[in-house]
VMD Tcl script that draws the C-alpha trace (Angstrom):
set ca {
  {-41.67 -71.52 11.93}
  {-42.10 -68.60 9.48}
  {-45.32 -70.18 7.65}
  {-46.67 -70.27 11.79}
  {-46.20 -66.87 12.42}
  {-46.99 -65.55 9.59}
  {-50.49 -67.22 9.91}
  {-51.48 -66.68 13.57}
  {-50.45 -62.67 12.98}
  {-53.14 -63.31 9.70}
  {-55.70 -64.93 12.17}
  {-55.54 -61.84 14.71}
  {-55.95 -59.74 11.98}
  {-58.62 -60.94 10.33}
  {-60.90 -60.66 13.73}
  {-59.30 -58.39 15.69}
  {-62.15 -57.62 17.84}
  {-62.55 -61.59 18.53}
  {-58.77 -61.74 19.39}
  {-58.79 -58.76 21.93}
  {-61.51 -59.52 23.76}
  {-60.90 -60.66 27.85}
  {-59.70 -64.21 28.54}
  {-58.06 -65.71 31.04}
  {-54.04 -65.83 31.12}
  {-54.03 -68.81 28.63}
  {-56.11 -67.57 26.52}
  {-54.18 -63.77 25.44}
  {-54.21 -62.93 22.36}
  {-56.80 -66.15 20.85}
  {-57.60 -65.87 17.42}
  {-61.81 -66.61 17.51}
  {-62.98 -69.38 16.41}
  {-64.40 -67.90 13.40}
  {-61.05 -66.66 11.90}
  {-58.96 -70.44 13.06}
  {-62.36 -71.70 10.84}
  {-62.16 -69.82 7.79}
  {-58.04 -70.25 7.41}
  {-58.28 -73.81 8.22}
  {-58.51 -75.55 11.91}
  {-58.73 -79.36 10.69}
  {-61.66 -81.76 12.75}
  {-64.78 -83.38 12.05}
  {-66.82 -80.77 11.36}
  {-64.49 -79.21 8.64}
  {-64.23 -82.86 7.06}
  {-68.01 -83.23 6.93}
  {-67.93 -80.21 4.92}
  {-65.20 -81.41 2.53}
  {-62.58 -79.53 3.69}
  {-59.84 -81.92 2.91}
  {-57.35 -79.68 3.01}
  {-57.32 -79.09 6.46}
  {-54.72 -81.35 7.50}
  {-52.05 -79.80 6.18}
  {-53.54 -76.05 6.93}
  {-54.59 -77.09 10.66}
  {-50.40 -77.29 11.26}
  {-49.59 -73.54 10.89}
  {-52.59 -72.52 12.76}
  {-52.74 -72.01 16.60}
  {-54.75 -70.57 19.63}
  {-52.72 -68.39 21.71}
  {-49.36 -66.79 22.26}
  {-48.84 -69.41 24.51}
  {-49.77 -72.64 22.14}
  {-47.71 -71.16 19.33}
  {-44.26 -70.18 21.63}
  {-44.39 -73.59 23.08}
  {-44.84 -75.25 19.71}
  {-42.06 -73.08 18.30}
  {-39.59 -74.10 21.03}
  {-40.13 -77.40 20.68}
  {-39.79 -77.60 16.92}
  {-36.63 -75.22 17.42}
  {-35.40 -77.79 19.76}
  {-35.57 -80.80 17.59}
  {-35.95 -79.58 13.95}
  {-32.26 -78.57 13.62}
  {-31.36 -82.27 14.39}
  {-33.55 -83.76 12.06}
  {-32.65 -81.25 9.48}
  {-29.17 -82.61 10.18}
  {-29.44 -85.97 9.86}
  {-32.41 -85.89 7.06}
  {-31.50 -82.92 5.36}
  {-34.26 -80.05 5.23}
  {-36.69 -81.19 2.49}
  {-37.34 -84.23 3.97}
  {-37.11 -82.29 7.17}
  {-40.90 -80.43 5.86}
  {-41.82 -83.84 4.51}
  {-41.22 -85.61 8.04}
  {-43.11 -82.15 9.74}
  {-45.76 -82.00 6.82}
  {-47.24 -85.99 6.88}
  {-46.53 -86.28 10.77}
  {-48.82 -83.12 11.37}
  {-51.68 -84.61 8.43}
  {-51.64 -88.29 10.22}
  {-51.82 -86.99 13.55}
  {-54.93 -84.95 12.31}
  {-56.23 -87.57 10.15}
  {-56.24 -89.67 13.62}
  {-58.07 -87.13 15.64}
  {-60.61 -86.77 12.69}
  {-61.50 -90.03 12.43}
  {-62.19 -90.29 16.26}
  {-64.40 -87.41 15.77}
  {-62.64 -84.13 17.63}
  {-64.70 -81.65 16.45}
  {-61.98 -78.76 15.93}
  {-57.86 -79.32 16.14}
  {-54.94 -76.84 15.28}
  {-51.85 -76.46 16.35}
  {-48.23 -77.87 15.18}
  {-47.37 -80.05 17.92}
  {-48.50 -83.40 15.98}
  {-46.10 -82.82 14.01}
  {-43.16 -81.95 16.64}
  {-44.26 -85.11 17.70}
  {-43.37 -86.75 14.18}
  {-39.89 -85.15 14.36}
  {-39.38 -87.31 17.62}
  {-40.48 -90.10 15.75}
  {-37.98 -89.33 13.19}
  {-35.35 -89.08 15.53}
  {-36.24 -92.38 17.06}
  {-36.41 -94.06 13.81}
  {-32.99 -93.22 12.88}
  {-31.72 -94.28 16.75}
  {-33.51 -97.74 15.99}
  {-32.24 -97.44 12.41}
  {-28.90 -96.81 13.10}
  {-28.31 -99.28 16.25}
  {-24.90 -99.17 17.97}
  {-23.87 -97.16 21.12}
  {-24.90 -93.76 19.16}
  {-28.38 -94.83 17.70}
  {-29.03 -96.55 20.87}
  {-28.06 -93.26 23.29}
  {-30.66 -90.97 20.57}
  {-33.69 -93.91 20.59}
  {-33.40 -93.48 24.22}
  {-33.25 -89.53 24.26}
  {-36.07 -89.03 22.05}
  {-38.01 -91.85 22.75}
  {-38.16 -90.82 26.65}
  {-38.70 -87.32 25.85}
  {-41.58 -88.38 23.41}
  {-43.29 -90.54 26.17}
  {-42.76 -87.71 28.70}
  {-44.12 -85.29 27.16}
  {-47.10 -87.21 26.17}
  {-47.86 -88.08 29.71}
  {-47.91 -84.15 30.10}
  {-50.41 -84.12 27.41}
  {-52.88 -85.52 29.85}
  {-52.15 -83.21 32.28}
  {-53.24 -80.16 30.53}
  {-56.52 -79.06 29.01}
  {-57.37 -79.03 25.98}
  {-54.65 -80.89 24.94}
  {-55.25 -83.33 21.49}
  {-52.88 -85.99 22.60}
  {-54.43 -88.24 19.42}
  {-52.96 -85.99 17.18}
  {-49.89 -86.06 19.14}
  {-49.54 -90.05 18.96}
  {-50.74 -89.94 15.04}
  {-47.83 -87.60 14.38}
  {-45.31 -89.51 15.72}
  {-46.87 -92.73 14.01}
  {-46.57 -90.57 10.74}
  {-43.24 -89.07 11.66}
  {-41.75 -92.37 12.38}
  {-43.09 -93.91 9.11}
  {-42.07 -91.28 6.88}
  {-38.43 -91.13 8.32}
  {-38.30 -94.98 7.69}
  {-40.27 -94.45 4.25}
  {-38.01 -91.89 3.06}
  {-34.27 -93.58 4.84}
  {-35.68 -96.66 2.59}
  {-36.19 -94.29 -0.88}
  {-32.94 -93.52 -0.29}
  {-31.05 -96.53 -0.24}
  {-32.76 -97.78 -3.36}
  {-31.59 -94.88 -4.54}
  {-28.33 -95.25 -3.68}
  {-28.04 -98.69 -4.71}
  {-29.48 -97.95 -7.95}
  {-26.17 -95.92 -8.41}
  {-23.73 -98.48 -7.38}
}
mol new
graphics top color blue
foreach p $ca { graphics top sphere $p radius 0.5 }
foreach p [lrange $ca 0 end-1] q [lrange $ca 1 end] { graphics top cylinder $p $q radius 0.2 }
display resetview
């Protein structure tokens, strides 16, 4: 949340005259595409250029007030859970390969130009609906559910808006899934290795 603020305050900054200019009501306060370019908005074109990188910087970057407060609500809404039930390093692992797979996915399809954090909310739904498959029961069942339904629905929303890099979105939760069962997995070995 912090390393997202911090870095769309940075991208105002470094073109102010880019980020004040008119724009329609979703569009206040934009960062140009100039400044999103030079701190690291992920795509095709940056990965023609080499700019491997990108996948991971692509997560903290974002294109409006409005992209970054709804990104930050969601990620408020579901972080704290997965923090709880993964613990918070593999809470930024989860966030961290969720957000790179879902741009890695929208890469390869060729999207030009991508930012934003959302791939990677995604991946904390899929980490929340690998520990509800995971765990099983009356409990695990009741959170697959939860999560998985919120996933789908607001997926389907994805389509409804502009703009919108639903790839990404269904290449974080891939990634967020498989790193919550990749990392749930380390962990027993782990474990057993102690018993």
């Amino acid at each position: 949340t912090v390393a997202c603020i911090v870095l769309y305050i940075v991208s105002l900054i470094y073109d102010p005259r880019g980020a004040l200019r008119p724009s329609g009501l979703f569009n206040i306060l934009s960062p140009s595409g100039e400044a999103l370019f030079d701190l690291g908005a992920t795509g095709s074109v940056p990965w023609h250029l080499g700019r491997w990188w990108t996948l991971v910087t692509a997560i903290y970057l974002h294109g409006s007030v409005l992209h970054i407060l709804f990104n930050l609500l969601m990620i408020r809404q579901v972080g704290p859970d997965v923090e709880q039930i993964y613990g918070s390093s593999r809470l930024v692992v989860i966030f961290t390969v969720a957000g790179a797979v879902g741009f890695l996915a929208s890469n390869l399809l060729g999207l030009p130009l991508t930012i934003g954090a959302s791939g990677s909310f995604y991946g904390l739904l899929g980490a929340m609906v690998a520990f509800g498959q995971k765990r099983g029961g009356t409990f695990g069942s009741m959170v697959l559910r939860q999560y998985g339904q919120w996933a789908l629905l607001m997926f389907v929303l994805g389509f409804l808006m502009p703009g919108v890099n639903n790839v990404a979105h269904a290449g974080g939760f891939v990634g967020g899934f498989a790193a919550a069962l990749v990392l749930a997995l380390a962990e027993r070995r782990a474990q057993n290795a102690f018993e």
